[in-house]
mmCIF file of the C-alpha atoms, coordinates in Angstrom:
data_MODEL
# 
_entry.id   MODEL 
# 
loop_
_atom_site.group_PDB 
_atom_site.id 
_atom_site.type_symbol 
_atom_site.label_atom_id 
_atom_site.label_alt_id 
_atom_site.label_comp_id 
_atom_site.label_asym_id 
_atom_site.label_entity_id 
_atom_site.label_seq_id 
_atom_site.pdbx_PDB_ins_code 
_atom_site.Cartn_x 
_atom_site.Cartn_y 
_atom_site.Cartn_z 
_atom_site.occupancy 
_atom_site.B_iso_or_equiv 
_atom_site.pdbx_formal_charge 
_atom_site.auth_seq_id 
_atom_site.auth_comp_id 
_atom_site.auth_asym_id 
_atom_site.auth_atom_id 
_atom_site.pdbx_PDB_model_num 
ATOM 1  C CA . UNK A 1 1  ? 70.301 50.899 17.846 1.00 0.00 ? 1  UNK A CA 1 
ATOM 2  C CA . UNK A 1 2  ? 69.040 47.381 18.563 1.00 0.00 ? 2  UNK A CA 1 
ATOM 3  C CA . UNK A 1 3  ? 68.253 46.438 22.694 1.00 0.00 ? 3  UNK A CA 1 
ATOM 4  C CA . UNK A 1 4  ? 70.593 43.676 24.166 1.00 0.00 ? 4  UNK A CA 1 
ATOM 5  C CA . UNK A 1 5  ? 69.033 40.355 24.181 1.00 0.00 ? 5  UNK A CA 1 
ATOM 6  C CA . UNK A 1 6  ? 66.740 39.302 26.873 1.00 0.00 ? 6  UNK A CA 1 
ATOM 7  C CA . UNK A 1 7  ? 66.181 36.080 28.200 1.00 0.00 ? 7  UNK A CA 1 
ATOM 8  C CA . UNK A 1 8  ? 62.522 34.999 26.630 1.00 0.00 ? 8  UNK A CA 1 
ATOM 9  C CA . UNK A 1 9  ? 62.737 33.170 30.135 1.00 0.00 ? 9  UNK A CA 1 
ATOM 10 C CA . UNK A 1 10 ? 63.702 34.396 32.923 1.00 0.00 ? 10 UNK A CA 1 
ATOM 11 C CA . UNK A 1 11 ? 63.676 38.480 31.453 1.00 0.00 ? 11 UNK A CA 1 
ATOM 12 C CA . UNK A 1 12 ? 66.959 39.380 32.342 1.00 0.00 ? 12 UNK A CA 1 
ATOM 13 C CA . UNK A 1 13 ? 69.613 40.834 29.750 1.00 0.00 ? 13 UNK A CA 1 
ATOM 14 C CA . UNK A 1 14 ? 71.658 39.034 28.228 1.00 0.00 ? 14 UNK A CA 1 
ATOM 15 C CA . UNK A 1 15 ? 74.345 41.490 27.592 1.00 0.00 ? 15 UNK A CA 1 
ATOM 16 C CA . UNK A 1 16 ? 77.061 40.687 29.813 1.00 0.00 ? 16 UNK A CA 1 
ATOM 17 C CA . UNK A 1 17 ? 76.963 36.914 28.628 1.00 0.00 ? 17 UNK A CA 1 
ATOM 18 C CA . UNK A 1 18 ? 76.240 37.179 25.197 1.00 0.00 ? 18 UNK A CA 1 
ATOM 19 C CA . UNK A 1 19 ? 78.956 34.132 24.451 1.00 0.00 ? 19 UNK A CA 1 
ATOM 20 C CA . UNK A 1 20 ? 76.579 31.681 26.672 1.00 0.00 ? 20 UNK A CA 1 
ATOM 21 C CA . UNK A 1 21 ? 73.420 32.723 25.531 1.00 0.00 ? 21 UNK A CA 1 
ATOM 22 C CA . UNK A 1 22 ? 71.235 30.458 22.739 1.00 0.00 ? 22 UNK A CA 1 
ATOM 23 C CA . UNK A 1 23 ? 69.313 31.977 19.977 1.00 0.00 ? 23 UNK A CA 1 
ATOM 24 C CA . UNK A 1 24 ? 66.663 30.591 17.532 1.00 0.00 ? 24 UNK A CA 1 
ATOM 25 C CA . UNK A 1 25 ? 65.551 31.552 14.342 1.00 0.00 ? 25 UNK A CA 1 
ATOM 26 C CA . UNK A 1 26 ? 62.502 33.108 15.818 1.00 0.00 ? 26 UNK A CA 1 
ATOM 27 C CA . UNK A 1 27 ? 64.674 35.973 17.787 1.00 0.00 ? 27 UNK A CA 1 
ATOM 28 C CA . UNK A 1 28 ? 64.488 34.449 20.859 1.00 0.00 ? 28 UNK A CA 1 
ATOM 29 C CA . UNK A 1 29 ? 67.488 34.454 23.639 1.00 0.00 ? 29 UNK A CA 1 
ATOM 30 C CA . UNK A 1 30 ? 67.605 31.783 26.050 1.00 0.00 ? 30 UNK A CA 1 
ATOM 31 C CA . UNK A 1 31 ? 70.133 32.794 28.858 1.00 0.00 ? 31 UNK A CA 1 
ATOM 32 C CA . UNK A 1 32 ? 73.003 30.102 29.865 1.00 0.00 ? 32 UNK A CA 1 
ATOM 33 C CA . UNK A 1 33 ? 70.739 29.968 33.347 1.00 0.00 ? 33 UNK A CA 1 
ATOM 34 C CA . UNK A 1 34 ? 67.529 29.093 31.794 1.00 0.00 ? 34 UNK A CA 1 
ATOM 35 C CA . UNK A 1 35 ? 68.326 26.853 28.484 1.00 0.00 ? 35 UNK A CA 1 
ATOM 36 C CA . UNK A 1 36 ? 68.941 23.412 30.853 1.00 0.00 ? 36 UNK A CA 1 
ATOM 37 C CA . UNK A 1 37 ? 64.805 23.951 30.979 1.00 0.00 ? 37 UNK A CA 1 
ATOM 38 C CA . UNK A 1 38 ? 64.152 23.939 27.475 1.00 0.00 ? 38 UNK A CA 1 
ATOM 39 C CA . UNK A 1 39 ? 66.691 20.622 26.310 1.00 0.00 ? 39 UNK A CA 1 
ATOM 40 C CA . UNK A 1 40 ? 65.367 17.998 24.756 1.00 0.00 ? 40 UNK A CA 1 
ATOM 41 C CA . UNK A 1 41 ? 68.499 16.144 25.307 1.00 0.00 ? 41 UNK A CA 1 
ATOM 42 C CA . UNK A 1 42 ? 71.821 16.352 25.348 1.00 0.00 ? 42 UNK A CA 1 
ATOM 43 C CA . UNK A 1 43 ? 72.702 18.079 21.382 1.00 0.00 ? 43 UNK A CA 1 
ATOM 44 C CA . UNK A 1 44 ? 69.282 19.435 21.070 1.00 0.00 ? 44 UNK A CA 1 
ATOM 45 C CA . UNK A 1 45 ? 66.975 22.558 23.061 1.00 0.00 ? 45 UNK A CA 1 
ATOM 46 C CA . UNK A 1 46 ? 63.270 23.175 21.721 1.00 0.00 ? 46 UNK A CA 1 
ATOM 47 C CA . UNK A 1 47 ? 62.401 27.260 21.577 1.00 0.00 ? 47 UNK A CA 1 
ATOM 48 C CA . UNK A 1 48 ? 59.782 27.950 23.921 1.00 0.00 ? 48 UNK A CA 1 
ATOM 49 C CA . UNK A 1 49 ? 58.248 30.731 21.461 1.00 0.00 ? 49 UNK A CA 1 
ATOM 50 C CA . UNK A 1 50 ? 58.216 28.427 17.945 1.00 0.00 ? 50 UNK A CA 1 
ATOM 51 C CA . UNK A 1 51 ? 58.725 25.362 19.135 1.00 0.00 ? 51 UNK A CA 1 
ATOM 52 C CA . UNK A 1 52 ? 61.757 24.691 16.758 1.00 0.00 ? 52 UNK A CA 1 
ATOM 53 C CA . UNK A 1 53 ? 64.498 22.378 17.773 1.00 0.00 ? 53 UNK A CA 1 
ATOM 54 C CA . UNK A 1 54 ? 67.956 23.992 18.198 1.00 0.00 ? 54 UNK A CA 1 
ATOM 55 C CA . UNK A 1 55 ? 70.958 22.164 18.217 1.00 0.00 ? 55 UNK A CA 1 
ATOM 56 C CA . UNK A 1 56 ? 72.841 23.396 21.474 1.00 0.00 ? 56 UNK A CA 1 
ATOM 57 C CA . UNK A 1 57 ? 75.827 24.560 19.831 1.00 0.00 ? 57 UNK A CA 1 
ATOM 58 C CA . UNK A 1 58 ? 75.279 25.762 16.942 1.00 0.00 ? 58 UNK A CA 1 
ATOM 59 C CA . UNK A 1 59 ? 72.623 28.295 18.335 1.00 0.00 ? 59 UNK A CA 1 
ATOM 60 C CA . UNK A 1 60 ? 75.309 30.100 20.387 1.00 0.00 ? 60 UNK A CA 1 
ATOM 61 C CA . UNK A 1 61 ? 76.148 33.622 18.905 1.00 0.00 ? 61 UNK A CA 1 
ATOM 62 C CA . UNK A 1 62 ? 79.883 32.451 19.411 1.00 0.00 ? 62 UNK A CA 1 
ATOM 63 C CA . UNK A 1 63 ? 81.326 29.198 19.010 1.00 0.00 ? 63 UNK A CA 1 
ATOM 64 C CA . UNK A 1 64 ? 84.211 27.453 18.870 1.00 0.00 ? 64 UNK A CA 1 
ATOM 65 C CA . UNK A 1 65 ? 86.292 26.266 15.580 1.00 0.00 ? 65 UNK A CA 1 
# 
């Protein structure tokens, strides 16, 4: 069984907010508290691990149709 994600942040888990949390293709979580510190802008976050830029919505785990 696989741990919850953790905020590569801030540390906490990220379970009970898994639909706000931002992932990258490096396995890094970025917690809805701790992603307005990593934006580049308004569309786009860079990972703090890889340095790869993210756009902000499709790097949710859930989004909307």
């Amino acid at each position: 069984m696989k741990n919850p994600p953790i905020c590569f942040i801030c540390g906490k888990s990220c379970v009970s907010s898994m639909e706000n949390t931002y992932y990258c293709i490096c396995d890094v979580a970025i917690c809805h508290d701790c992603i307005n510190s990593t934006k580049k802008n308004d569309k786009t976050w860079v990972c703090p691990h890889c340095k790869e830029e993210n756009n902000l919505e499709e790097s949710k785990l859930f989004r909307l149709i």
